[in-house]
N, C-alpha and C positions, 0 to 999 in steps of 0.2 A: 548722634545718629548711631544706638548701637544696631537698628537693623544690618550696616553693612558689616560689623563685625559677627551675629549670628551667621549670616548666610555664608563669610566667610570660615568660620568654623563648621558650617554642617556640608559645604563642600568640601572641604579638606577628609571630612570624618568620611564623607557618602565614596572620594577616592581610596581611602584606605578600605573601605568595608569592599567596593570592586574589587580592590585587587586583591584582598583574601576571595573574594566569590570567584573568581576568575571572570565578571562581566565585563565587558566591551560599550557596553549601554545602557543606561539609565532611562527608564520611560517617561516618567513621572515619580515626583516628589508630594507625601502628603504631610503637611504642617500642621497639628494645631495650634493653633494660637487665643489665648486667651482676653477674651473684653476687653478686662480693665490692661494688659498686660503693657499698654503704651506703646505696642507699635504699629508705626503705620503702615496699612497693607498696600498701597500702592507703591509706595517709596520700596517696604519691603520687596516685591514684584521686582520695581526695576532694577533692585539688587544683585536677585537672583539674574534674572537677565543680563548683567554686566560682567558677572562672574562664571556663568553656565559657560560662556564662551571661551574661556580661559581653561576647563577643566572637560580634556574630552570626552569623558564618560558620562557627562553630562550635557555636552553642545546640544542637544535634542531632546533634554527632558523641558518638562511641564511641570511647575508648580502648582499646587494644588492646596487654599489657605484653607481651612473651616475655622469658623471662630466660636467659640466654647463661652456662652452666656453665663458671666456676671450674677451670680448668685450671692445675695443681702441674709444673713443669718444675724435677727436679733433675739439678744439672749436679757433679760432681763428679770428680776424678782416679782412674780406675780403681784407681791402685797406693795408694789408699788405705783401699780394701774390704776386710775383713775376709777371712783364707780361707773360699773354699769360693764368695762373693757373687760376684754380676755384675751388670753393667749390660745391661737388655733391654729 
């Protein structure tokens, strides 16, 4: 389960960046998170929600995932395509 140890680390990090900001509050949080990257966004969620609590600068934000589509790059030797195939 490394979700709880990310959210762990980007709390930690989001306190240290407050207190050089001098903020009191956190709004919201925006994550990307990648496809394939293997984690899961709910599990991740109530992560975050387990640990917000814990970190007052964040008791009242909002996590915010988007997730970054999984892009397939095949690289192959043209003269090794079938007749008739091409690369486009």
């Amino acid at each position: 389960m490394h979700e709880m140890g990310i959210i762990l680390h980007m709390a930690n990090m989001l306190d240290e960046t407050a207190k050089e900001q001098n903020l009191t509050k956190i709004g919201s949080v925006t994550l990307e998170v990648g496809e394939v990257s293997g984690i899961m966004t709910d599990l991740f969620v109530d992560c975050w929600n387990y640990f917000k609590v814990k970190h007052p600068v964040l008791a009242e934000s909002e996590l915010k995932l988007v997730t970054i589509p999984a892009v397939t790059a095949l690289r192959t030797d043209p003269a090794a395509l079938s007749p008739g195939m091409s690369l486009s």
